[in-house]
C-alpha positions as CSV (number, residue, x, y, z in Angstrom):
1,X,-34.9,6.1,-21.0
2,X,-33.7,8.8,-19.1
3,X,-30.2,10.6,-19.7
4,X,-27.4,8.4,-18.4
5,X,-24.7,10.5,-19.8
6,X,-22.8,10.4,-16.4
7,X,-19.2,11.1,-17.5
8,X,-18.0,9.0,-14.8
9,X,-19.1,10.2,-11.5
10,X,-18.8,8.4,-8.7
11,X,-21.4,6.9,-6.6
12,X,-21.1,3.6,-4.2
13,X,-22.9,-0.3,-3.7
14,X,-24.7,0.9,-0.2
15,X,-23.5,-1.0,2.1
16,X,-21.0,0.7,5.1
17,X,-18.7,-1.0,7.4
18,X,-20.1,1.2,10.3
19,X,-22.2,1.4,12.9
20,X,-23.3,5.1,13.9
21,X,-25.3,6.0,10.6
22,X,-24.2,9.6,11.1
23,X,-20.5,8.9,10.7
24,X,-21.6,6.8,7.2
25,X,-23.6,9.7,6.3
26,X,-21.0,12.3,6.6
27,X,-18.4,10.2,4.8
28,X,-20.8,9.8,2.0
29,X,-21.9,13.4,2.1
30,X,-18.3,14.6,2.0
31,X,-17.2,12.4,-0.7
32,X,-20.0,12.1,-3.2
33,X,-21.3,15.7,-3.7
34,X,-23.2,14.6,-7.1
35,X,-24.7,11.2,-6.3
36,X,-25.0,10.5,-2.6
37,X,-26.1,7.0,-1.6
38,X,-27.8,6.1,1.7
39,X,-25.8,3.8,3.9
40,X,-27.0,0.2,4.8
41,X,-25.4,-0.8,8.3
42,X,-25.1,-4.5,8.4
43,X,-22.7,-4.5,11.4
44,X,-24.9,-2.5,13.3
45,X,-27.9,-4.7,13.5
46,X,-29.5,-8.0,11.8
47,X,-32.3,-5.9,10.9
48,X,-29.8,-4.1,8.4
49,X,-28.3,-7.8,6.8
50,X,-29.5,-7.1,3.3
51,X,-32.3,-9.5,2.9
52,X,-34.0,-9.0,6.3
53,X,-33.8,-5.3,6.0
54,X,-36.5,-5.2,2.7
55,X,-38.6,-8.0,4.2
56,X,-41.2,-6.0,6.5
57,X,-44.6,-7.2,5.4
58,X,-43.7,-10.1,3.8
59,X,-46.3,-12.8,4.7
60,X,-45.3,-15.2,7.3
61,X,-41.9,-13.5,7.7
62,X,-40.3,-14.3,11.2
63,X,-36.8,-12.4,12.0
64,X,-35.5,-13.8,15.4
65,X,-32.0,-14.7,16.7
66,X,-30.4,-13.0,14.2
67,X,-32.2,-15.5,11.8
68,X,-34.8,-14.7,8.9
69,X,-37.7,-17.3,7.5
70,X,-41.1,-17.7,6.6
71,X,-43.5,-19.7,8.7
72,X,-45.4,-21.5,5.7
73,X,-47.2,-24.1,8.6
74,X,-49.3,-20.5,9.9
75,X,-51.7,-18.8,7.9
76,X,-50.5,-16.0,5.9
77,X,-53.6,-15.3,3.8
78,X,-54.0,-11.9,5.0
79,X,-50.9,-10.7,5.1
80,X,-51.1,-12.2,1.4
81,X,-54.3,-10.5,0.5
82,X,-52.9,-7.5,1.7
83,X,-50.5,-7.3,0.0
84,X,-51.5,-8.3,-3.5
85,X,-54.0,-5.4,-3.0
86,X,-51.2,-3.0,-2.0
87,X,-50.0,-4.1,-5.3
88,X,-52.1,-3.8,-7.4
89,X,-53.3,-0.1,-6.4
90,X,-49.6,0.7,-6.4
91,X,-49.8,1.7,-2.5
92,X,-46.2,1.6,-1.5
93,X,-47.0,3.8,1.6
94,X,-48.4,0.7,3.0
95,X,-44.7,-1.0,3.0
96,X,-42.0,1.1,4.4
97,X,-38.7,0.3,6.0
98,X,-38.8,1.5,9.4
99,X,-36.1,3.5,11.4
100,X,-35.1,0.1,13.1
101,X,-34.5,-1.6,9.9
102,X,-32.5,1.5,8.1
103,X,-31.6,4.3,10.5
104,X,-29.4,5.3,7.5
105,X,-31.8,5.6,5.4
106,X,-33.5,7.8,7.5
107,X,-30.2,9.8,8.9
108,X,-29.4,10.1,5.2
109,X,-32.6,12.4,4.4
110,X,-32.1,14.6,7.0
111,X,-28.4,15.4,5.7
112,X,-27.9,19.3,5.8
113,X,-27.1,21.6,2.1
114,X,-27.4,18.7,0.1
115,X,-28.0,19.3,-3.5
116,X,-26.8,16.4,-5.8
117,X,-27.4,15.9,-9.1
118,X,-29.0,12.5,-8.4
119,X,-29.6,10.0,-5.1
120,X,-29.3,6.5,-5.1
121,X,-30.8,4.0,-3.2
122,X,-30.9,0.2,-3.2
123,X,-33.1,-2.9,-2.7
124,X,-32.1,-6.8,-2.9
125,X,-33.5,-8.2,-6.0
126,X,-35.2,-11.2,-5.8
127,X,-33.7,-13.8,-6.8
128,X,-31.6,-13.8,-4.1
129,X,-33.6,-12.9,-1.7
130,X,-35.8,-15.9,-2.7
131,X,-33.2,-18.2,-2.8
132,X,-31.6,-16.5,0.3
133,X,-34.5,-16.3,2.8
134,X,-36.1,-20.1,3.2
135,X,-38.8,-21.3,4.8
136,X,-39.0,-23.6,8.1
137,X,-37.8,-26.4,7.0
138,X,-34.7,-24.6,4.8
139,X,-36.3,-24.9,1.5
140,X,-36.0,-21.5,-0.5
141,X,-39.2,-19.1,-0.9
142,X,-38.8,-18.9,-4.5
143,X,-39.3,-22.7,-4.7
144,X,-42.7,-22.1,-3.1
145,X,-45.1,-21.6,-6.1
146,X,-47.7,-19.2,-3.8
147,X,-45.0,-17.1,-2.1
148,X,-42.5,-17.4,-4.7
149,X,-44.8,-14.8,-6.7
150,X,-45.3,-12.5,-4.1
151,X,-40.9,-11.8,-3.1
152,X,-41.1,-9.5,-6.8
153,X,-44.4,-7.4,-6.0
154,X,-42.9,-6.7,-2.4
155,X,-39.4,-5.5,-3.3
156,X,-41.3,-3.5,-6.1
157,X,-43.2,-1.2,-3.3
158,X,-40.2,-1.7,-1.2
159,X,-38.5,0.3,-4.2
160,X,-41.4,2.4,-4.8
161,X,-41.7,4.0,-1.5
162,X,-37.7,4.1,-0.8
163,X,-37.9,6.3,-4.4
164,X,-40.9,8.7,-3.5
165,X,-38.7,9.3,0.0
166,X,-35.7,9.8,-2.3
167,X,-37.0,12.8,-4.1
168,X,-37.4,14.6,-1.1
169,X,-33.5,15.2,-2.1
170,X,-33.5,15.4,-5.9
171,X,-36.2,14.7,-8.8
172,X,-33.2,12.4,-10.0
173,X,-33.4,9.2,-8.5
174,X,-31.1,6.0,-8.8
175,X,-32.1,2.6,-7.3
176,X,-30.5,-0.4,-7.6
177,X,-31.7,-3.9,-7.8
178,X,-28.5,-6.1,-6.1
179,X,-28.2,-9.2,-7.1
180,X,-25.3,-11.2,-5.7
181,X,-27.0,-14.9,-6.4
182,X,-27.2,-14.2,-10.2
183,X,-22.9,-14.8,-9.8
184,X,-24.1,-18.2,-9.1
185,X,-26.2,-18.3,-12.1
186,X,-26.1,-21.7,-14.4
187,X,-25.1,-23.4,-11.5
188,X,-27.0,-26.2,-9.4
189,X,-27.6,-23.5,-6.8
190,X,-29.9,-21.4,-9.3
191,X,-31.0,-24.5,-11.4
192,X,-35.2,-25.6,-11.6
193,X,-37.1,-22.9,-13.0
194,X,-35.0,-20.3,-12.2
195,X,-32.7,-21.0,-14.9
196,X,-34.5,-19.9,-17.4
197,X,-33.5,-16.3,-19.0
198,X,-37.2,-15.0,-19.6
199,X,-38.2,-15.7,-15.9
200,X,-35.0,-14.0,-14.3
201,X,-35.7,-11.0,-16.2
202,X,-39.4,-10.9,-15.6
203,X,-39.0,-11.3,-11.8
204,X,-36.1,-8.4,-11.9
205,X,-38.3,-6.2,-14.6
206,X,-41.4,-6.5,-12.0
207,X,-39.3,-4.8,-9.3
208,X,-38.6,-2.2,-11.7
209,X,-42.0,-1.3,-12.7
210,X,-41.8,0.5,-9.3
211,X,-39.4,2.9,-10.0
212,X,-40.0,6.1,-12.3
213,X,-36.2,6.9,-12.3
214,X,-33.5,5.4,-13.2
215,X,-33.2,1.4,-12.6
216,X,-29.5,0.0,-12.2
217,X,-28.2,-3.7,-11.5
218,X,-25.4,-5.0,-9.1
219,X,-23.8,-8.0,-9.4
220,X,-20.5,-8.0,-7.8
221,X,-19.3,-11.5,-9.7
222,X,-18.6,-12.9,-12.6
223,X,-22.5,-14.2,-14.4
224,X,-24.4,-14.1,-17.5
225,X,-24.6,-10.5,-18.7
226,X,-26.8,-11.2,-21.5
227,X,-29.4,-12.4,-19.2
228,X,-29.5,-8.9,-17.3
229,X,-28.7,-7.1,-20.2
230,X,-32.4,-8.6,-21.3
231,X,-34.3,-6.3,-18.6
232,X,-35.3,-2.7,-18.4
233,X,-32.2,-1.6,-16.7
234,X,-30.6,2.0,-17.3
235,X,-27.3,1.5,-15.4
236,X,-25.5,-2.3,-15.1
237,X,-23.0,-2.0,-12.0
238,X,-20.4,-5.0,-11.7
239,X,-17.3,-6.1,-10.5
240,X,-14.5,-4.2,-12.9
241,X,-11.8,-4.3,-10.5
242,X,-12.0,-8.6,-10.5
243,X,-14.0,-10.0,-13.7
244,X,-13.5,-7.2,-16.9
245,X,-13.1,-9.7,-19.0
246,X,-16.3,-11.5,-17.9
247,X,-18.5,-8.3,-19.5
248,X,-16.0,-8.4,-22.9
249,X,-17.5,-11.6,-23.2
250,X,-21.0,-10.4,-24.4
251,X,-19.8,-7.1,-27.2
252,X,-23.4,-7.0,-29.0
253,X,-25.2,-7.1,-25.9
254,X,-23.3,-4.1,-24.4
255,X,-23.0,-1.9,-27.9
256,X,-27.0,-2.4,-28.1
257,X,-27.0,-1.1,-24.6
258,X,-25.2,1.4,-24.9
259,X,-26.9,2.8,-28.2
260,X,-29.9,2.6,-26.4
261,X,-28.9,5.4,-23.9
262,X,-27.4,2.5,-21.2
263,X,-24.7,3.0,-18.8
264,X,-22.2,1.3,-17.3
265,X,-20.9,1.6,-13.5
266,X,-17.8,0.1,-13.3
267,X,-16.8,-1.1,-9.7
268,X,-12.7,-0.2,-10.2
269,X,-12.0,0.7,-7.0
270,X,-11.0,-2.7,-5.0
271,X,-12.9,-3.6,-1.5
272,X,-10.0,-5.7,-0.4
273,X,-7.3,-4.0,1.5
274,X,-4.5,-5.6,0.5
275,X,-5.8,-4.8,-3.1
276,X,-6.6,-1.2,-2.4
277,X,-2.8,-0.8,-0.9
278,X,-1.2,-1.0,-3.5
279,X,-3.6,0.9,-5.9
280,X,-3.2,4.6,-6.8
281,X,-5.3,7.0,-8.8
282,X,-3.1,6.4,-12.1
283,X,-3.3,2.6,-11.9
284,X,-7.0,2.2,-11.8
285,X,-7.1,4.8,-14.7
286,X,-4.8,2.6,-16.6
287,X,-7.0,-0.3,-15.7
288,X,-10.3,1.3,-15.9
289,X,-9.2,2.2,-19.6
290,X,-8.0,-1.3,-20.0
291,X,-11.6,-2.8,-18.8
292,X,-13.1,0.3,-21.2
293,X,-10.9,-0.7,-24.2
294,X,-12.5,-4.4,-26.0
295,X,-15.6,-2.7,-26.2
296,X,-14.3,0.2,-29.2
297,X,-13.3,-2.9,-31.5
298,X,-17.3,-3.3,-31.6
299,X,-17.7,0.4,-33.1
300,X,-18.4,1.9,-30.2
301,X,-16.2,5.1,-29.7
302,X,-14.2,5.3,-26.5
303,X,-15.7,8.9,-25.7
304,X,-19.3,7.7,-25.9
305,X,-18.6,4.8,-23.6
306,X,-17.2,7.1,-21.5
307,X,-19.8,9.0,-21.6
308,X,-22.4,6.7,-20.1
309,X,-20.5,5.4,-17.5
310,X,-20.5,5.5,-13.7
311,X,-17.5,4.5,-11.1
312,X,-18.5,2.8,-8.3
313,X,-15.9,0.5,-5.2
314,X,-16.1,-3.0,-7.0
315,X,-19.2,-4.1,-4.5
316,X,-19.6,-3.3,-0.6
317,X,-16.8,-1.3,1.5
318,X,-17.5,-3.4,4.4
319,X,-14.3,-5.2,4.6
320,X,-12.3,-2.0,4.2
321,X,-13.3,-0.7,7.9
322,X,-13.6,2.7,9.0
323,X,-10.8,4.0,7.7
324,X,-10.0,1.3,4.5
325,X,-13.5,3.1,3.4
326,X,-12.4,6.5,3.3
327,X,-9.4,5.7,1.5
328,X,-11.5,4.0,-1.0
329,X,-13.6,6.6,-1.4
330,X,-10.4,9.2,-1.7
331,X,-9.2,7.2,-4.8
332,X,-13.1,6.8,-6.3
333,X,-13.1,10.7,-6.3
334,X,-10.3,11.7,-7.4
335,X,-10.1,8.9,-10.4
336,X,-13.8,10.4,-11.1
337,X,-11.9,13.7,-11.5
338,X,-9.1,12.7,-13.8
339,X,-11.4,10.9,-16.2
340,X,-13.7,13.9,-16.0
341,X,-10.9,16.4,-16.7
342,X,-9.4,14.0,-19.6
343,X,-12.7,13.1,-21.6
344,X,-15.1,15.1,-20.7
Protein backbone atom coordinates (compact mmCIF):
# COMPACT_ATOMS: atom_id res chain seq x y z
CA UNK A 1 0.00 0.00 0.00
CA UNK A 2 0.99 3.31 -0.83
CA UNK A 3 1.55 6.21 1.78
CA UNK A 4 -1.87 7.45 3.00
CA UNK A 5 -0.43 9.59 5.60
CA UNK A 6 -2.76 12.52 4.47
CA UNK A 7 -2.91 14.66 7.72
CA UNK A 8 -6.26 15.66 6.80
CA UNK A 9 -6.35 17.37 3.55
CA UNK A 10 -9.26 17.99 1.90
CA UNK A 11 -10.48 16.62 -1.19
CA UNK A 12 -14.47 16.19 -2.41
CA UNK A 13 -17.18 13.09 -3.56
CA UNK A 14 -17.18 14.48 -7.39
CA UNK A 15 -20.21 15.40 -8.04
CA UNK A 16 -21.10 19.51 -8.73
CA UNK A 17 -24.33 21.22 -8.54
CA UNK A 18 -23.32 23.11 -11.86
CA UNK A 19 -23.64 23.19 -15.27
CA UNK A 20 -20.65 25.08 -17.11
CA UNK A 21 -17.71 22.59 -16.24
CA UNK A 22 -15.37 25.64 -16.16
CA UNK A 23 -17.04 27.31 -13.27
CA UNK A 24 -16.78 23.70 -11.27
CA UNK A 25 -13.29 23.52 -12.30
CA UNK A 26 -12.21 26.84 -11.02
CA UNK A 27 -14.03 26.35 -7.72
CA UNK A 28 -12.27 23.06 -7.33
CA UNK A 29 -8.95 24.51 -8.50
CA UNK A 30 -9.19 27.42 -6.12
CA UNK A 31 -10.18 25.46 -3.13
CA UNK A 32 -8.28 22.14 -3.28
CA UNK A 33 -4.64 23.15 -4.22
CA UNK A 34 -3.36 19.55 -2.95
CA UNK A 35 -5.98 17.03 -4.16
CA UNK A 36 -8.12 18.45 -6.93
CA UNK A 37 -11.04 16.29 -8.07
CA UNK A 38 -12.73 16.39 -11.45
CA UNK A 39 -16.31 17.55 -11.48
CA UNK A 40 -19.23 15.23 -12.52
CA UNK A 41 -22.18 17.54 -13.90
CA UNK A 42 -25.34 15.69 -13.35
CA UNK A 43 -27.63 18.81 -13.84
CA UNK A 44 -26.03 19.48 -16.98
CA UNK A 45 -26.97 16.48 -18.90
CA UNK A 46 -28.32 12.68 -18.45
CA UNK A 47 -25.20 11.60 -19.96
CA UNK A 48 -23.43 12.87 -16.57
CA UNK A 49 -26.28 10.93 -14.03
CA UNK A 50 -23.72 8.74 -12.37
CA UNK A 51 -24.46 5.34 -13.77
CA UNK A 52 -25.08 6.39 -17.42
CA UNK A 53 -21.93 8.42 -17.52
CA UNK A 54 -19.42 5.07 -16.96
CA UNK A 55 -21.65 2.89 -19.23
CA UNK A 56 -20.16 3.54 -22.89
CA UNK A 57 -19.44 0.09 -24.27
CA UNK A 58 -21.39 -1.74 -22.14
CA UNK A 59 -23.13 -4.41 -24.30
CA UNK A 60 -26.65 -3.89 -25.24
CA UNK A 61 -26.61 -0.53 -23.40
CA UNK A 62 -29.43 1.90 -24.72
CA UNK A 63 -29.43 5.67 -23.10
CA UNK A 64 -32.59 7.43 -24.47
CA UNK A 65 -35.13 9.85 -22.96
CA UNK A 66 -33.20 10.55 -20.22
CA UNK A 67 -33.51 6.76 -19.47
CA UNK A 68 -30.59 3.95 -19.23
CA UNK A 69 -31.07 -0.04 -19.95
CA UNK A 70 -29.83 -2.88 -21.55
CA UNK A 71 -31.52 -4.48 -24.53
CA UNK A 72 -31.00 -8.27 -23.43
CA UNK A 73 -33.83 -9.39 -26.47
CA UNK A 74 -30.76 -8.02 -29.21
CA UNK A 75 -27.65 -9.63 -29.62
CA UNK A 76 -24.82 -8.34 -27.69
CA UNK A 77 -22.21 -11.05 -28.41
CA UNK A 78 -19.85 -8.76 -29.92
CA UNK A 79 -20.00 -6.05 -28.00
CA UNK A 80 -19.45 -8.89 -25.28
CA UNK A 81 -16.51 -10.49 -27.04
CA UNK A 82 -15.12 -7.25 -27.24
CA UNK A 83 -15.01 -6.56 -24.36
CA UNK A 84 -13.87 -9.55 -22.46
CA UNK A 85 -10.83 -9.30 -24.80
CA UNK A 86 -10.34 -5.65 -23.84
CA UNK A 87 -10.15 -7.17 -20.54
CA UNK A 88 -8.23 -9.47 -20.54
CA UNK A 89 -5.19 -7.64 -22.47
CA UNK A 90 -5.88 -4.82 -20.08
CA UNK A 91 -6.73 -2.40 -23.07
CA UNK A 92 -8.56 0.39 -21.29
CA UNK A 93 -7.82 2.77 -24.31
CA UNK A 94 -10.57 0.92 -25.94
CA UNK A 95 -13.26 2.25 -23.28
CA UNK A 96 -13.10 5.95 -22.67
CA UNK A 97 -15.61 8.45 -21.43
CA UNK A 98 -16.12 10.83 -24.11
CA UNK A 99 -16.37 14.68 -23.92
CA UNK A 100 -20.24 14.37 -24.06
CA UNK A 101 -20.42 12.07 -21.14
CA UNK A 102 -17.78 14.17 -18.83
CA UNK A 103 -16.85 17.55 -20.27
CA UNK A 104 -15.50 17.98 -16.66
CA UNK A 105 -13.46 15.53 -16.83
CA UNK A 106 -11.99 16.73 -19.77
CA UNK A 107 -12.12 20.68 -18.75
CA UNK A 108 -10.41 19.44 -15.56
CA UNK A 109 -7.16 18.31 -17.44
CA UNK A 110 -6.66 21.23 -19.21
CA UNK A 111 -6.74 23.31 -15.84
CA UNK A 112 -3.66 25.88 -15.94
CA UNK A 113 -0.42 25.78 -12.97
CA UNK A 114 -1.77 22.89 -11.47
CA UNK A 115 0.59 20.97 -9.31
CA UNK A 116 -1.22 18.86 -6.51
CA UNK A 117 0.09 16.49 -4.54
CA UNK A 118 -2.48 13.93 -5.73
CA UNK A 119 -5.78 13.84 -8.27
CA UNK A 120 -8.75 12.12 -7.65
CA UNK A 121 -11.21 10.71 -9.84
CA UNK A 122 -14.25 8.61 -9.46
CA UNK A 123 -16.23 5.63 -10.99
CA UNK A 124 -19.75 4.01 -9.77
CA UNK A 125 -18.99 0.72 -8.31
CA UNK A 126 -20.97 -1.97 -9.27
CA UNK A 127 -23.08 -2.99 -7.24
CA UNK A 128 -25.08 -0.29 -7.78
CA UNK A 129 -24.69 0.23 -10.93
CA UNK A 130 -25.95 -3.33 -11.40
CA UNK A 131 -28.69 -3.10 -9.34
CA UNK A 132 -29.24 0.55 -10.64
CA UNK A 133 -29.23 0.11 -14.45
CA UNK A 134 -32.02 -2.83 -15.43
CA UNK A 135 -32.79 -4.41 -18.28
CA UNK A 136 -36.09 -4.11 -20.51
CA UNK A 137 -38.30 -5.52 -18.62
CA UNK A 138 -36.88 -3.65 -15.15
CA UNK A 139 -35.10 -6.57 -13.80
CA UNK A 140 -31.52 -5.49 -12.51
CA UNK A 141 -28.23 -6.46 -14.73
CA UNK A 142 -26.56 -7.90 -11.89
CA UNK A 143 -29.39 -10.48 -11.66
CA UNK A 144 -28.52 -11.49 -15.18
CA UNK A 145 -25.89 -14.29 -14.77
CA UNK A 146 -24.05 -13.47 -18.43
CA UNK A 147 -24.08 -9.64 -18.07
CA UNK A 148 -23.92 -9.54 -14.42
CA UNK A 149 -20.15 -10.64 -14.89
CA UNK A 150 -19.21 -8.31 -17.29
CA UNK A 151 -20.62 -4.55 -15.14
CA UNK A 152 -17.00 -5.31 -12.76
CA UNK A 153 -14.58 -5.82 -15.87
CA UNK A 154 -16.12 -2.61 -17.52
CA UNK A 155 -15.89 -0.14 -14.61
CA UNK A 156 -12.31 -1.68 -14.05
CA UNK A 157 -11.09 -0.20 -17.70
CA UNK A 158 -13.47 2.59 -17.11
CA UNK A 159 -11.09 3.24 -13.95
CA UNK A 160 -8.06 2.22 -15.77
CA UNK A 161 -8.18 4.66 -18.46
CA UNK A 162 -9.72 7.63 -16.24
CA UNK A 163 -6.25 6.88 -14.00
CA UNK A 164 -3.69 6.77 -16.96
CA UNK A 165 -5.50 10.36 -18.11
CA UNK A 166 -5.09 11.37 -14.49
CA UNK A 167 -1.37 11.21 -14.37
CA UNK A 168 -1.14 13.51 -16.98
CA UNK A 169 -1.48 15.87 -13.65
CA UNK A 170 0.38 13.96 -10.93
CA UNK A 171 2.04 10.32 -10.63
CA UNK A 172 -0.34 10.38 -7.47
CA UNK A 173 -3.62 9.21 -8.26
CA UNK A 174 -6.92 8.71 -6.25
CA UNK A 175 -10.00 6.96 -7.64
CA UNK A 176 -12.91 6.17 -5.95
CA UNK A 177 -15.30 3.32 -6.25
CA UNK A 178 -18.96 5.02 -5.06
CA UNK A 179 -21.13 2.97 -3.79
CA UNK A 180 -24.37 4.42 -2.58
CA UNK A 181 -26.49 0.88 -2.83
CA UNK A 182 -24.24 -0.83 -0.33
CA UNK A 183 -26.36 1.83 2.40
CA UNK A 184 -29.00 -0.59 1.43
CA UNK A 185 -26.97 -3.51 2.18
CA UNK A 186 -28.74 -6.60 4.28
CA UNK A 187 -31.87 -5.40 3.09
CA UNK A 188 -34.43 -7.07 0.57
CA UNK A 189 -33.20 -4.56 -2.07
CA UNK A 190 -29.52 -6.14 -2.10
CA UNK A 191 -30.70 -9.70 -1.00
CA UNK A 192 -30.17 -13.09 -3.56
CA UNK A 193 -26.58 -13.56 -4.19
CA UNK A 194 -25.50 -10.33 -3.60
CA UNK A 195 -25.69 -10.67 0.09
CA UNK A 196 -23.00 -12.52 0.44
CA UNK A 197 -19.69 -10.71 1.89
CA UNK A 198 -17.06 -12.61 -0.31
CA UNK A 199 -18.93 -11.74 -3.56
CA UNK A 200 -19.45 -7.89 -2.75
CA UNK A 201 -15.85 -7.70 -2.17
CA UNK A 202 -14.74 -9.62 -5.12
CA UNK A 203 -16.97 -7.67 -7.58
CA UNK A 204 -15.56 -4.24 -5.83
CA UNK A 205 -11.78 -5.72 -5.61
CA UNK A 206 -12.07 -6.58 -9.61
CA UNK A 207 -12.63 -2.82 -10.27
CA UNK A 208 -9.68 -2.24 -8.34
CA UNK A 209 -7.31 -4.36 -10.07
CA UNK A 210 -7.47 -1.46 -12.56
CA UNK A 211 -6.05 1.06 -10.66
CA UNK A 212 -2.16 1.28 -9.77
CA UNK A 213 -2.83 4.14 -7.28
CA UNK A 214 -4.52 4.58 -4.64
CA UNK A 215 -8.21 2.85 -4.36
CA UNK A 216 -10.86 4.62 -1.97
CA UNK A 217 -14.64 3.72 -1.24
CA UNK A 218 -17.76 6.03 -0.89
CA UNK A 219 -20.60 5.24 0.73
CA UNK A 220 -22.49 8.14 1.88
CA UNK A 221 -24.93 6.00 4.41
CA UNK A 222 -25.00 4.11 7.18
CA UNK A 223 -23.85 -0.06 5.95
CA UNK A 224 -21.75 -2.84 6.82
CA UNK A 225 -18.20 -1.57 7.19
CA UNK A 226 -16.70 -4.81 7.79
CA UNK A 227 -17.86 -5.98 4.42
CA UNK A 228 -15.81 -3.11 2.62
CA UNK A 229 -13.31 -3.06 5.07
CA UNK A 230 -12.76 -6.86 3.52
CA UNK A 231 -11.35 -5.37 0.03
CA UNK A 232 -8.20 -3.83 -1.23
CA UNK A 233 -9.13 -0.35 -0.44
CA UNK A 234 -6.48 2.34 0.73
CA UNK A 235 -8.90 5.12 1.67
CA UNK A 236 -12.80 4.33 3.08
CA UNK A 237 -14.81 7.68 2.55
CA UNK A 238 -18.33 7.94 4.43
CA UNK A 239 -20.81 9.90 5.78
CA UNK A 240 -19.12 11.48 9.21
CA UNK A 241 -21.30 14.39 9.39
CA UNK A 242 -24.71 11.83 9.70
CA UNK A 243 -23.77 8.14 10.77
CA UNK A 244 -20.12 8.35 13.13
CA UNK A 245 -21.33 6.07 15.20
CA UNK A 246 -22.21 3.61 12.35
CA UNK A 247 -18.13 3.22 11.72
CA UNK A 248 -17.56 2.88 15.92
CA UNK A 249 -19.54 -0.01 15.40
CA UNK A 250 -16.75 -2.19 13.69
CA UNK A 251 -13.21 -0.99 16.22
CA UNK A 252 -11.05 -4.24 15.04
CA UNK A 253 -11.89 -3.78 11.53
CA UNK A 254 -10.83 -0.15 11.50
CA UNK A 255 -7.49 -0.49 13.96
CA UNK A 256 -6.44 -3.48 11.50
CA UNK A 257 -7.02 -0.88 8.78
CA UNK A 258 -5.42 1.46 9.91
CA UNK A 259 -2.18 -0.49 11.03
CA UNK A 260 -2.13 -1.64 7.71
CA UNK A 261 -1.33 1.88 6.26
CA UNK A 262 -5.42 2.58 5.65
CA UNK A 263 -6.98 5.91 5.76
CA UNK A 264 -9.97 7.29 6.52
CA UNK A 265 -11.88 10.32 4.61
CA UNK A 266 -14.31 11.57 6.75
CA UNK A 267 -17.25 13.42 5.01
CA UNK A 268 -17.72 16.26 8.08
CA UNK A 269 -18.71 18.92 6.17
CA UNK A 270 -22.76 18.67 5.76
CA UNK A 271 -24.40 18.82 2.07
CA UNK A 272 -27.67 20.08 3.48
CA UNK A 273 -28.09 23.71 3.74
CA UNK A 274 -29.86 24.08 6.60
CA UNK A 275 -27.10 21.82 8.23
CA UNK A 276 -24.24 23.71 6.73
CA UNK A 277 -25.91 27.11 8.26
CA UNK A 278 -25.41 26.69 11.25
CA UNK A 279 -21.97 24.96 11.16
CA UNK A 280 -18.63 26.85 11.62
CA UNK A 281 -15.08 25.79 11.32
CA UNK A 282 -14.79 25.15 15.34
CA UNK A 283 -17.93 23.01 15.49
CA UNK A 284 -17.07 20.48 12.92
CA UNK A 285 -13.55 20.30 14.59
CA UNK A 286 -15.30 19.54 17.86
CA UNK A 287 -17.38 17.02 15.98
CA UNK A 288 -14.74 15.73 13.70
CA UNK A 289 -12.72 14.98 16.98
CA UNK A 290 -15.78 13.54 18.46
CA UNK A 291 -16.31 11.02 15.31
CA UNK A 292 -12.16 10.55 15.72
CA UNK A 293 -12.44 9.78 19.48
CA UNK A 294 -14.14 5.81 20.07
CA UNK A 295 -11.55 4.63 17.89
CA UNK A 296 -8.22 5.56 20.66
CA UNK A 297 -10.08 3.24 23.33
CA UNK A 298 -8.93 0.38 20.69
CA UNK A 299 -5.08 1.38 21.11
CA UNK A 300 -4.93 3.35 18.35
CA UNK A 301 -3.30 6.80 19.13
CA UNK A 302 -5.29 9.86 18.23
CA UNK A 303 -2.17 11.36 16.21
CA UNK A 304 -1.85 8.26 14.06
CA UNK A 305 -5.51 8.30 13.22
CA UNK A 306 -5.12 11.62 12.36
CA UNK A 307 -2.50 10.96 10.47
CA UNK A 308 -4.22 8.73 7.85
CA UNK A 309 -7.15 10.62 7.40
CA UNK A 310 -8.75 12.65 4.66
CA UNK A 311 -11.83 15.39 4.93
CA UNK A 312 -14.13 15.33 2.43
CA UNK A 313 -18.33 17.26 2.27
CA UNK A 314 -20.35 14.21 3.76
CA UNK A 315 -21.25 12.96 -0.01
CA UNK A 316 -22.29 15.19 -3.20
CA UNK A 317 -22.54 19.12 -3.01
CA UNK A 318 -25.32 19.09 -5.36
CA UNK A 319 -28.05 20.21 -3.10
CA UNK A 320 -25.88 23.10 -1.86
CA UNK A 321 -26.13 25.13 -5.30
CA UNK A 322 -23.76 27.37 -6.65
CA UNK A 323 -23.13 29.25 -3.97
CA UNK A 324 -24.13 26.58 -0.76
CA UNK A 325 -20.88 24.73 -2.62
CA UNK A 326 -18.52 27.36 -2.13
CA UNK A 327 -19.36 27.92 1.28
CA UNK A 328 -18.86 24.22 1.85
CA UNK A 329 -15.90 24.14 0.36
CA UNK A 330 -14.66 27.48 2.53
CA UNK A 331 -15.34 25.51 5.78
CA UNK A 332 -13.62 21.99 4.28
CA UNK A 333 -10.38 24.21 3.84
CA UNK A 334 -10.08 25.97 6.48
CA UNK A 335 -11.07 23.01 9.03
CA UNK A 336 -8.31 21.07 6.87
CA UNK A 337 -5.97 23.91 8.07
CA UNK A 338 -6.85 23.98 11.76
CA UNK A 339 -6.42 20.25 12.10
CA UNK A 340 -3.18 20.51 10.08
CA UNK A 341 -1.79 23.38 12.26
CA UNK A 342 -2.96 21.49 15.64
CA UNK A 343 -1.69 17.77 14.86
CA UNK A 344 0.38 17.91 12.36
Amino acid sequence: MSNTEFNCLPTIIGSMPHTDPQQACSLITRYLKDIPAWPQLPRRSFLENMYVQYSQGFPGVVVENDRIYVETSKDYSKSLEALYNAYLNDDADKYPFTPDYAPGFYTFLEQPGLKPLAVKGHVTGPLSWGLTVTDENKRAVLYNDVLGDAISKLLKLKAAWQEKELQKLSKNTVIFVDEPYMASYGSSVAAGPFSNPAKVAKMIDEVFEGISGLKGLHCCGNTDWSVLLKTKLDILNFDTYNYAESLTLYPDEVKAFINRGGCVAWGIVPNNPESLAKETVASLKDRLEEAIAPFTRNGLRFQDLVSHSLLTPSCTLIPLGEEGSEKALELLTSLSAEMRSRYS
